[in-house]
OpenMM code with the backbone's topology and positions (N, CA, C; nanometers):
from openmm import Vec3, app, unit

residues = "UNK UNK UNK UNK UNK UNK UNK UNK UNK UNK UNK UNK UNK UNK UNK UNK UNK UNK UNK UNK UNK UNK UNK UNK UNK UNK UNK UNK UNK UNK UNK UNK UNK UNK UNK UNK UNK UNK UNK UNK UNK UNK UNK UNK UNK UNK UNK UNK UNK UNK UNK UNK UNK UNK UNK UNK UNK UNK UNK UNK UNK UNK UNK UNK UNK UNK UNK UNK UNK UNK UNK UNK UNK UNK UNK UNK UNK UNK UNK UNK UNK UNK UNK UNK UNK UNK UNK UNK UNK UNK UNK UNK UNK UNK UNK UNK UNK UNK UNK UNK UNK UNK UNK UNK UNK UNK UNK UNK UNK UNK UNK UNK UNK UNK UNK UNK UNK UNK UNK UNK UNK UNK UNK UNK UNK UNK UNK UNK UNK UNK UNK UNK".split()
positions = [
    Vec3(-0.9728, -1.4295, -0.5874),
    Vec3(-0.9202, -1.3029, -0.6334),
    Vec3(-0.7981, -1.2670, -0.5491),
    Vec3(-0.6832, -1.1964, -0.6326),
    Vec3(-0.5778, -1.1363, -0.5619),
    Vec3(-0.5815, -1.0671, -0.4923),
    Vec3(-0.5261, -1.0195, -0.3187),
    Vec3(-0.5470, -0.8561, -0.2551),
    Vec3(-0.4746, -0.8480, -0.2174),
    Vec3(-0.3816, -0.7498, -0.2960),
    Vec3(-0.2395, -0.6794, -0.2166),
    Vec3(-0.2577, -0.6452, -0.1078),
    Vec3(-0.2013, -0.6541, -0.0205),
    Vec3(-0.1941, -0.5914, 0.1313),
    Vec3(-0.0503, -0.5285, 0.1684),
    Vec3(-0.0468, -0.3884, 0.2332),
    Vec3(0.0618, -0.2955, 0.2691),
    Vec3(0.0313, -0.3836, 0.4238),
    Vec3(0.2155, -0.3868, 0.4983),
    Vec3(0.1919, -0.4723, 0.5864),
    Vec3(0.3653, -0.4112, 0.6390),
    Vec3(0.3336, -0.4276, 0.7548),
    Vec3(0.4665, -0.4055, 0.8476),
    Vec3(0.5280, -0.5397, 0.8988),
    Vec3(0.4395, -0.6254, 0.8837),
    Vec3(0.5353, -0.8013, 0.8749),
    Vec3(0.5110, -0.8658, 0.7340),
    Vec3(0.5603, -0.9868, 0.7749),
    Vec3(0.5311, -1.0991, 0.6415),
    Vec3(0.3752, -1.2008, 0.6583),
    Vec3(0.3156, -1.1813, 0.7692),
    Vec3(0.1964, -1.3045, 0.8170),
    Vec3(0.0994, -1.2552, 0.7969),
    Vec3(-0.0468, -1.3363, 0.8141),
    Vec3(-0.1506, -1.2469, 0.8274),
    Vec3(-0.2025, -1.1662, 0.9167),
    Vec3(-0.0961, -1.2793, 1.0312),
    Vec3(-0.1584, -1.1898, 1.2159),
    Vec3(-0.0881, -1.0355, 1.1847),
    Vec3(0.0340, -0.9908, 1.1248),
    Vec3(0.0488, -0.8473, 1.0967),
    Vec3(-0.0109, -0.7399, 1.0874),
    Vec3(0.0255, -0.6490, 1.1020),
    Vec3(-0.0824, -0.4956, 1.0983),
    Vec3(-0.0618, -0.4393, 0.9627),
    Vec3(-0.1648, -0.4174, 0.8887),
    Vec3(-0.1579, -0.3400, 0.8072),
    Vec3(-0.0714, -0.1724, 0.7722),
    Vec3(0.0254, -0.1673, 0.6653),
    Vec3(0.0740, -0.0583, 0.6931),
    Vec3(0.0186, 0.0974, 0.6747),
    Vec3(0.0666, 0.1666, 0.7087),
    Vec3(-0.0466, 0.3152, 0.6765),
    Vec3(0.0121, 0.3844, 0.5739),
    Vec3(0.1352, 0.2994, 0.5596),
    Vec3(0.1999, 0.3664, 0.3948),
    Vec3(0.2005, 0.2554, 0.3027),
    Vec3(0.1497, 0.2749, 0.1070),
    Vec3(0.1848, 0.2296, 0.0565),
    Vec3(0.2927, 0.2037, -0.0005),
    Vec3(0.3628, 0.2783, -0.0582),
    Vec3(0.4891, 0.2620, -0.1221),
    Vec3(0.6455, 0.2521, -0.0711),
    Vec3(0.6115, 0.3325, 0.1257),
    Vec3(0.7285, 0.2468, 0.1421),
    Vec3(0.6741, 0.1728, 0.3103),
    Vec3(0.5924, 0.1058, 0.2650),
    Vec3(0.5455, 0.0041, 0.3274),
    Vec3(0.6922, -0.1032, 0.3649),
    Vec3(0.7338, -0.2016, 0.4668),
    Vec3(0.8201, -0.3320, 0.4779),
    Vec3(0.7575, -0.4233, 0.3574),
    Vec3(0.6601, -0.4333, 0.4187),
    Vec3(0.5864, -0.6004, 0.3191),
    Vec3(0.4478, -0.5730, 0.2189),
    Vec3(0.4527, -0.6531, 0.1346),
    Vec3(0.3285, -0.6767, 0.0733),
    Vec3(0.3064, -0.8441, 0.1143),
    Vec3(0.1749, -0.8346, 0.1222),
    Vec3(0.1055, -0.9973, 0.1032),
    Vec3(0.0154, -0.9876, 0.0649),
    Vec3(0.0256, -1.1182, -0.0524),
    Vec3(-0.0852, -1.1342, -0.1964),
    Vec3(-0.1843, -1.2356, -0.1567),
    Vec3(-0.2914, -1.1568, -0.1127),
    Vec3(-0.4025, -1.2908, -0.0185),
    Vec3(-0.4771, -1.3260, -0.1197),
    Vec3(-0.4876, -1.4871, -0.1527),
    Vec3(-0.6125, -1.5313, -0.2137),
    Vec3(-0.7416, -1.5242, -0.1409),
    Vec3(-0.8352, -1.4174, -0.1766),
    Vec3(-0.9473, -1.4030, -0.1286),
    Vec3(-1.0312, -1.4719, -0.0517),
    Vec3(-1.0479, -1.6415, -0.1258),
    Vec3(-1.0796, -1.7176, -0.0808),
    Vec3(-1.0722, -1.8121, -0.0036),
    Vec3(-0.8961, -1.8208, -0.0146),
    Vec3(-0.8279, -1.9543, 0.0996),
    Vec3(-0.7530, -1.8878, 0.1870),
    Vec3(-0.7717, -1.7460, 0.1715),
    Vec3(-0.6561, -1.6494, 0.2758),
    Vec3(-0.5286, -1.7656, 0.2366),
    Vec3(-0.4695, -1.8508, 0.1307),
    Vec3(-0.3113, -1.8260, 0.1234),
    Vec3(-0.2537, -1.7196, 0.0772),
    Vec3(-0.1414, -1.6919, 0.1113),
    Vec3(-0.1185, -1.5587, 0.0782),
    Vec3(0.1182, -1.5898, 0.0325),
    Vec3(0.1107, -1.4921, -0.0257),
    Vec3(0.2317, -1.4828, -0.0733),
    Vec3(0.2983, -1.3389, -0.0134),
    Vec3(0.3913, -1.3741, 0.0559),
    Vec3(0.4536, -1.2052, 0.1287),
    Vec3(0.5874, -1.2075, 0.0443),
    Vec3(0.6027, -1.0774, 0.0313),
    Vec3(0.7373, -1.0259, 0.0039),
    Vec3(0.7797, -0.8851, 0.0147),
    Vec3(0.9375, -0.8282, 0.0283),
    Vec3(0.9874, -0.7306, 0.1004),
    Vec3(0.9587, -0.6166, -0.0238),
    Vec3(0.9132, -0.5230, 0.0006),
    Vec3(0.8634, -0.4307, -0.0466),
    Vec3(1.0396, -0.3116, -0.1289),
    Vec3(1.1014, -0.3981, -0.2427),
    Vec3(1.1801, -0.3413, -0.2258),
    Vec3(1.2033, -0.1770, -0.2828),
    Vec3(1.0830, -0.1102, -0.3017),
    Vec3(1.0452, -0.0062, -0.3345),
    Vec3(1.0696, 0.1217, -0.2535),
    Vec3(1.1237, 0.0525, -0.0888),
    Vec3(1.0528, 0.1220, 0.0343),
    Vec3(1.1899, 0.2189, 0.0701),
    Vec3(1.2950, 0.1706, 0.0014),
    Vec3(1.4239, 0.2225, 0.0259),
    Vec3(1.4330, 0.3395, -0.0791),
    Vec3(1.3610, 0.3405, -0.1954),
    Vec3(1.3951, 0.4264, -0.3118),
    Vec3(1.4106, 0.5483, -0.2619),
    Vec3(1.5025, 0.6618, -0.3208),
    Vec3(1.5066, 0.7864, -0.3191),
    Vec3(1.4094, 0.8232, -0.3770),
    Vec3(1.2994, 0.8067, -0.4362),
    Vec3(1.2354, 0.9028, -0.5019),
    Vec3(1.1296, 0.7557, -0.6077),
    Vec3(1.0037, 0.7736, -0.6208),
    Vec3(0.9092, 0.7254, -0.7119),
    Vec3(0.8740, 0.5359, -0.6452),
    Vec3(0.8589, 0.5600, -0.4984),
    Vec3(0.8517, 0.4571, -0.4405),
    Vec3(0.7111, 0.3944, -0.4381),
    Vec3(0.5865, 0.4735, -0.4998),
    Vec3(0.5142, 0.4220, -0.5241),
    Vec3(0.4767, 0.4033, -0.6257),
    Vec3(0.5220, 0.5110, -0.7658),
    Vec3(0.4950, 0.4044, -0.8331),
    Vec3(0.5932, 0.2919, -0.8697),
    Vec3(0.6685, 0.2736, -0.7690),
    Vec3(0.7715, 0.1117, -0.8400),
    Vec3(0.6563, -0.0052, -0.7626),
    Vec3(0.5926, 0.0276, -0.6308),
    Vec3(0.5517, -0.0184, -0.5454),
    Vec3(0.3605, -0.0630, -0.5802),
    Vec3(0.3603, 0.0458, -0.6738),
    Vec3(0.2392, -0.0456, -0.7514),
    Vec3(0.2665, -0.1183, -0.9294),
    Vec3(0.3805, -0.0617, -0.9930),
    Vec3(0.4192, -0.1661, -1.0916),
    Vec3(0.4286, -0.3159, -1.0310),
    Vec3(0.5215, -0.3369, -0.8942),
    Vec3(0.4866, -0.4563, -0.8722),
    Vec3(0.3692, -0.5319, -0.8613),
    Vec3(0.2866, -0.4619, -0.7496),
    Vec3(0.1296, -0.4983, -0.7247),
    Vec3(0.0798, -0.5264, -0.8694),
    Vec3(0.0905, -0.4774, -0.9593),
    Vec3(0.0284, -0.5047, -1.0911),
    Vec3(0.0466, -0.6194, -1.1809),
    Vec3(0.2488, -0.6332, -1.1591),
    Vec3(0.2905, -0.7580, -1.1942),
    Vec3(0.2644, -0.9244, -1.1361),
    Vec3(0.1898, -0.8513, -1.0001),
    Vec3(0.1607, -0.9927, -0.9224),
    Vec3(0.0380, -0.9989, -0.9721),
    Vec3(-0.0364, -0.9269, -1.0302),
    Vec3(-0.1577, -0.9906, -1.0783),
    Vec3(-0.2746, -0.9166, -0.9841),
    Vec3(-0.2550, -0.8434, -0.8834),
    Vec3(-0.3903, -0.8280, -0.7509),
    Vec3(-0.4391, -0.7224, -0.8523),
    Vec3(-0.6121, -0.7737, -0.8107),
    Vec3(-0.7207, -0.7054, -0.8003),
    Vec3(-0.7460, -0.5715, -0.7613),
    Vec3(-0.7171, -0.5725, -0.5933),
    Vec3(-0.7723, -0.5309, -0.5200),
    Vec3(-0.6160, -0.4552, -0.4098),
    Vec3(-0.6072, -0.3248, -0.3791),
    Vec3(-0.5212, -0.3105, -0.2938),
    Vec3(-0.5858, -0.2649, -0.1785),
    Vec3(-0.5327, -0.3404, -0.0381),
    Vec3(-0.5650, -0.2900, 0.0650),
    Vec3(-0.4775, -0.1972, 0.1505),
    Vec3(-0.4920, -0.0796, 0.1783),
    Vec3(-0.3241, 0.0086, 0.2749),
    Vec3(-0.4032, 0.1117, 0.3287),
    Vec3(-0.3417, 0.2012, 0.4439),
    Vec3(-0.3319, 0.3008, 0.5298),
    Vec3(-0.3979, 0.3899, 0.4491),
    Vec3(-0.2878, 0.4521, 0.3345),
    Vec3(-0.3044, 0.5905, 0.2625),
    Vec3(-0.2235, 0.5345, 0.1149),
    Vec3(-0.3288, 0.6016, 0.0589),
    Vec3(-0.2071, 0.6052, -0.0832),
    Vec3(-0.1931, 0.7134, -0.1588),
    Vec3(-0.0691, 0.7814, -0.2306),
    Vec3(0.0064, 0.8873, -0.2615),
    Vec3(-0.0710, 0.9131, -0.3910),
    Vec3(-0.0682, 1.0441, -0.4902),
    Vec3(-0.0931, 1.0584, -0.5573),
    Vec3(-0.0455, 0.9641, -0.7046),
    Vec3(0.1147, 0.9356, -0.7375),
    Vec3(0.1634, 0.8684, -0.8048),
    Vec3(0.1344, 0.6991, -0.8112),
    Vec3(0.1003, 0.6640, -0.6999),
    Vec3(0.0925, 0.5482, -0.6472),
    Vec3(-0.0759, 0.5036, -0.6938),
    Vec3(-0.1239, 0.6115, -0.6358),
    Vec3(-0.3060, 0.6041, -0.7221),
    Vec3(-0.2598, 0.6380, -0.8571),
    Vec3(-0.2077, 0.7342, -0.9257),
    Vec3(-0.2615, 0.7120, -1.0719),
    Vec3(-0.1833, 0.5645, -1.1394),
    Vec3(-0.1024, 0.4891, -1.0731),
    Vec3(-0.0291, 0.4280, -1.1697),
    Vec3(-0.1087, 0.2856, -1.1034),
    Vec3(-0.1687, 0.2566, -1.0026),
    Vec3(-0.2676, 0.1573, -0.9661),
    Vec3(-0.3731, 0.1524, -0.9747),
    Vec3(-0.4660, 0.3068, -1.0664),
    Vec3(-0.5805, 0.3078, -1.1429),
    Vec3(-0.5932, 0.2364, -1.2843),
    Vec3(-0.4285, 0.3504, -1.3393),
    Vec3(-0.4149, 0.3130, -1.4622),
    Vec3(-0.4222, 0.1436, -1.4852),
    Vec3(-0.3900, 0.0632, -1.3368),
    Vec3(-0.3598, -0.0928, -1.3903),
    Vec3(-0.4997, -0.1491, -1.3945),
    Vec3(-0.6106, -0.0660, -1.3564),
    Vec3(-0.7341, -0.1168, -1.3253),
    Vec3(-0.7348, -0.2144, -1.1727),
    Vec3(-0.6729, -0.1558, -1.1158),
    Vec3(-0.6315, -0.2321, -0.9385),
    Vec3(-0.7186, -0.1129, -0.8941),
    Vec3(-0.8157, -0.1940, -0.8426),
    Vec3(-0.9158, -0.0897, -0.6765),
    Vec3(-0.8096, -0.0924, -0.6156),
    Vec3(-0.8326, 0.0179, -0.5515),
    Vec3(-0.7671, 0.0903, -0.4364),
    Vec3(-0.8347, 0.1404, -0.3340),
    Vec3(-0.8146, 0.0273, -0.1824),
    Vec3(-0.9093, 0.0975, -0.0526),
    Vec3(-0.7779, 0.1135, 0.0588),
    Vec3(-0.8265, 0.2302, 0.1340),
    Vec3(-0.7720, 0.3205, 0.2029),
    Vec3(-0.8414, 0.3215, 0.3500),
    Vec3(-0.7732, 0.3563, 0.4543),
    Vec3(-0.8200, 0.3621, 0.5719),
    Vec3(-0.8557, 0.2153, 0.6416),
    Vec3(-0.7681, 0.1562, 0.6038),
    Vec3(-0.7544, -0.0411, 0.6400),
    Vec3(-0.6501, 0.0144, 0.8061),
    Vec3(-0.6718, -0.0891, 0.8654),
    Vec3(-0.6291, -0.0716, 1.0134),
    Vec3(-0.6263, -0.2055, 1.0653),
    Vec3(-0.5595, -0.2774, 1.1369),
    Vec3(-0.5838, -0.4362, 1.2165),
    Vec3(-0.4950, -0.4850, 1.1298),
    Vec3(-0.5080, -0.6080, 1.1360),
    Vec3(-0.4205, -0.7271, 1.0976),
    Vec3(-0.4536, -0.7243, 0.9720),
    Vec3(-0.3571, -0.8269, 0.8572),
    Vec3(-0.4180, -0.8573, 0.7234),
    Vec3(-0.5332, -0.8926, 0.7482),
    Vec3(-0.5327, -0.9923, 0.8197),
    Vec3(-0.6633, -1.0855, 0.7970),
    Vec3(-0.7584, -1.0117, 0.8092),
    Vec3(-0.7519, -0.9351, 0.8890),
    Vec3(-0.8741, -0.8592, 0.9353),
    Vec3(-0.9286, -0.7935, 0.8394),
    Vec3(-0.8308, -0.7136, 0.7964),
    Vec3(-0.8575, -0.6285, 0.6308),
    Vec3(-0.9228, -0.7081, 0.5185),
    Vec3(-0.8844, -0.8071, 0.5007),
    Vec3(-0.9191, -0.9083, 0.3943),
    Vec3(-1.0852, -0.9501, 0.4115),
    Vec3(-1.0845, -0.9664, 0.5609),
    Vec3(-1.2133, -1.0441, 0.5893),
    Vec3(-1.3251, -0.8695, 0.6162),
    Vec3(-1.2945, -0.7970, 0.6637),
    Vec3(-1.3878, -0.6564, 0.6244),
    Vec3(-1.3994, -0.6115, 0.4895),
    Vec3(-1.2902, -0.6367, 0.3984),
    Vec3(-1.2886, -0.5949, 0.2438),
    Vec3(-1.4286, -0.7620, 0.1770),
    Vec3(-1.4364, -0.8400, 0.1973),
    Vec3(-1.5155, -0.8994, 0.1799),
    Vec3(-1.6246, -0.9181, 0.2665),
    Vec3(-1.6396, -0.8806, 0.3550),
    Vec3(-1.8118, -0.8521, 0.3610),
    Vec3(-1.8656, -0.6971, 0.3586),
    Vec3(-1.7589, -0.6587, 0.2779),
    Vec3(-1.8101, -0.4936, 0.2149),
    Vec3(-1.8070, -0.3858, 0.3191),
    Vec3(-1.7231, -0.3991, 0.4070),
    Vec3(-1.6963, -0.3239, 0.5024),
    Vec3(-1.5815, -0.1921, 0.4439),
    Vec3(-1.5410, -0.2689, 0.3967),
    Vec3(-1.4328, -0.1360, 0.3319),
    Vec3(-1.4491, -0.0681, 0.1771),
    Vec3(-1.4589, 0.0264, 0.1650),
    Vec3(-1.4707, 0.1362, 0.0357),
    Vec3(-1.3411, 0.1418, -0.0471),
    Vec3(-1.3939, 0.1330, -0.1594),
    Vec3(-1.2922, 0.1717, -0.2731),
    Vec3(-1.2833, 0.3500, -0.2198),
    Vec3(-1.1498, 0.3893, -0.3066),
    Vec3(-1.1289, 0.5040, -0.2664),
    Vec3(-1.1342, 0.5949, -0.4213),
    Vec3(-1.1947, 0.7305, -0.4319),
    Vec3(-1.1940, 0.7722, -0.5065),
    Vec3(-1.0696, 0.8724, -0.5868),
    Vec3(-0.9738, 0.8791, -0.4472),
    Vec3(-0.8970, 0.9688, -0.4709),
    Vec3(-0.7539, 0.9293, -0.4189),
    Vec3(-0.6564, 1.0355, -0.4136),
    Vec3(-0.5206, 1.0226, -0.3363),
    Vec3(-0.5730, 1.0221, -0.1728),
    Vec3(-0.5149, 0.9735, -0.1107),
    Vec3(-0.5318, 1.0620, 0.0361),
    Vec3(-0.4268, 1.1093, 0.0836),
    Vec3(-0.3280, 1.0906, 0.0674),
    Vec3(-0.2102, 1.1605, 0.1397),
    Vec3(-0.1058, 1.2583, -0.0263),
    Vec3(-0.0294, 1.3527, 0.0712),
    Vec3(0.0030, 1.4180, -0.0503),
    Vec3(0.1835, 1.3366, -0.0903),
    Vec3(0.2242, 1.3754, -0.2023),
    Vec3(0.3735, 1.2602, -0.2835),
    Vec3(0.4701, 1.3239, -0.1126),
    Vec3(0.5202, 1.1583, -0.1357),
    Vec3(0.6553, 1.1817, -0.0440),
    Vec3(0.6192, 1.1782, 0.0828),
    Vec3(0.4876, 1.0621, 0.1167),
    Vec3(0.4084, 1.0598, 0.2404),
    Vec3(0.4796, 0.9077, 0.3011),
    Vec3(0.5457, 0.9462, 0.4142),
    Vec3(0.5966, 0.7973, 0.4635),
    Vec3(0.7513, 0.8156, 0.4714),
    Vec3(0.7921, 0.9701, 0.4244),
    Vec3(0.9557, 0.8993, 0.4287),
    Vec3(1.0408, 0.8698, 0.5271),
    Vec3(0.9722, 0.9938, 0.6311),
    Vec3(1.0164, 0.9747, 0.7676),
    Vec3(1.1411, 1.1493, 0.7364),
    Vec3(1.1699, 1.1707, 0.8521),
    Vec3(1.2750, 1.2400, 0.8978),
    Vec3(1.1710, 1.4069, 0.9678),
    Vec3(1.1986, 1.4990, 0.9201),
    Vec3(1.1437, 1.6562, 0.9453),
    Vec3(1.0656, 1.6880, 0.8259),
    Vec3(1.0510, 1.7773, 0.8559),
    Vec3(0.9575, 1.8767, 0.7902),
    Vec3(1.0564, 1.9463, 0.6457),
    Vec3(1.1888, 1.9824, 0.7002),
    Vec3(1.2340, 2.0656, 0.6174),
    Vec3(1.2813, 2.0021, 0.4979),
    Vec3(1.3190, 2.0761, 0.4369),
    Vec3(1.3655, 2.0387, 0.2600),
    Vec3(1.5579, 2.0900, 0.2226),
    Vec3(1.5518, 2.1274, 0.3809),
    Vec3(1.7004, 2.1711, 0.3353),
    Vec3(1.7056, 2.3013, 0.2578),
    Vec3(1.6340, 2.3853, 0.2912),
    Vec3(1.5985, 2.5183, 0.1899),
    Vec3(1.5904, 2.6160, 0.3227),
    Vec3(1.6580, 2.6188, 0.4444),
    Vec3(1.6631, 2.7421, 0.5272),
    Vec3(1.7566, 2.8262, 0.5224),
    Vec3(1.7365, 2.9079, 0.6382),
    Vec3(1.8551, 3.0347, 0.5793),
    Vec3(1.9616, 3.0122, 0.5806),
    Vec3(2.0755, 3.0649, 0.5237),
    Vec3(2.2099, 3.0353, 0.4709),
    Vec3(2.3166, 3.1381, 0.5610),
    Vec3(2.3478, 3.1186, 0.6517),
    Vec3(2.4664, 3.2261, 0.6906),
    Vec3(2.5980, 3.2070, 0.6631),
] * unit.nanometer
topology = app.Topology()
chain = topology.addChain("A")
for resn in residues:
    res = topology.addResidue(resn, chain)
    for name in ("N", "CA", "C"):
        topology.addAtom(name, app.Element.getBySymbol(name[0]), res)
């Protein structure tokens, strides 16, 4: 079986990322032989709808199963809609994730966990303060 993995390198020794959509890397682990296929997450730069471009891919590669940090509201409905599980609160290396997601250590997730626009980086503000 396919398992997307959110990943801050390209290997398996890598750490899992705590953002999905603008995660660096995905790697597509075969369940069984841990080979795996990495590539640059080019979703991670978008202005705007980075997860769901970031699970259209996951969907186009075919995975099952996604493993990541947190995932956004847009990002869950459009990786439900593909019929892709979605588990949350992954931490350690791929491998590590891969090998706890198969001996049932890790939970599907029922919901969003983080709220849209989680991961972009910078402040707090929106550019909406006072005007003198």
């Amino acid at each position: 079986m396919k398992i997307a993995v959110s990943a801050v390198g390209n290997t398996l020794e890598a750490q899992v990322d705590r953002r999905f959509g603008r995660c660096a890397y995905f790697l597509i682990v075969d369940s069984e032989t841990l080979e795996f296929d990495a590539f640059s997450n080019e979703a991670s730069s978008a202005m705007g709808g980075a997860g769901i471009q970031a699970a259209q891919m996951i969907a186009k590669k075919e995975a099952k199963v996604v493993i990541t940090g947190n995932v956004g509201p847009n990002a869950y409905g459009t990786l439900s809609a593909a019929g892709i599980e979605i588990i949350t609160g992954a931490s350690g290396t791929i491998r590590e994730a891969v090998e706890k997601y198969k001996k049932g250590e890790l939970k599907k997730t029922g919901a969003p966990t983080v709220k849209g626009h989680f991961g972009m980086g910078g402040g707090q503000g929106q550019g909406r303060g006072k005007q003198r």
